[in-house]
N, C-alpha and C positions, 0 to 999 in steps of 0.2 A: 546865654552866658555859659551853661554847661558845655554846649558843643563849640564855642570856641577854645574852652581850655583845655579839652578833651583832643582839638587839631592842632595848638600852639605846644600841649605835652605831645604830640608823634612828632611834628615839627622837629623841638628839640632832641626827640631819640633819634632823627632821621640824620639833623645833625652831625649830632655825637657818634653815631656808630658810622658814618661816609669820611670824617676825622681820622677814627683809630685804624679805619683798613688806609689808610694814608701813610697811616704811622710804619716808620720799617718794624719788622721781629726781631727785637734785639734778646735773644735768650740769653740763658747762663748755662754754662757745666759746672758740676761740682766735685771737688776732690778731696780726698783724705789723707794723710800722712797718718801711720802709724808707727808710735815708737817705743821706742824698750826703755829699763827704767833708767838708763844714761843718756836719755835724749837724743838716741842714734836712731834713724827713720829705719825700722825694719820691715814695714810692709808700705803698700800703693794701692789705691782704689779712688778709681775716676768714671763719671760718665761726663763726656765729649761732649761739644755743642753738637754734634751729628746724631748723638744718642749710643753711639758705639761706647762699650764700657771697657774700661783696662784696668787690671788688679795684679796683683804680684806681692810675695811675701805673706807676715803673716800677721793678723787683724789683732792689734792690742786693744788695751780701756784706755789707755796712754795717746791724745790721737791731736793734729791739728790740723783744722780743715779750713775751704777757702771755694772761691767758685772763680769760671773763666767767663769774663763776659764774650761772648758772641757776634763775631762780626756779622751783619748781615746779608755783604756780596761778598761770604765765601761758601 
């Protein structure tokens, strides 16, 4: 009995893990807006679905953030 549940549990990981390499990489990037205390975005800070990062401006506590979903044939 033990060595049947012990082949039906790799079974099910063999499964599940031939499943998720099936699945596309759909990442995210995430960005920041930052703003001054009149709500005007005075700095940028992003990392890309490629992982390249881009910033400009200048980092407030004032901030509103968001993410890029990732296509996956690009």
């Amino acid at each position: 009995m033990r060595k049947a549940l012990i082949h039906l549990g790799l079974a099910t990981a063999l499964a599940i893990g031939s499943t998720a390499a099936a699945a596309p990489d759909v990442g995210r990037g995430e960005f920041v807006h930052y703003l001054d205390e009149n709500g005007t975005v005075v700095g940028y800070y992003a990392v890309h679905c490629d992982g390249s990062v881009e910033s400009w401006g200048k980092p407030t506590r004032n901030r509103a953030t968001g993410v890029f979903i990732c296509d996956p044939d690009v």
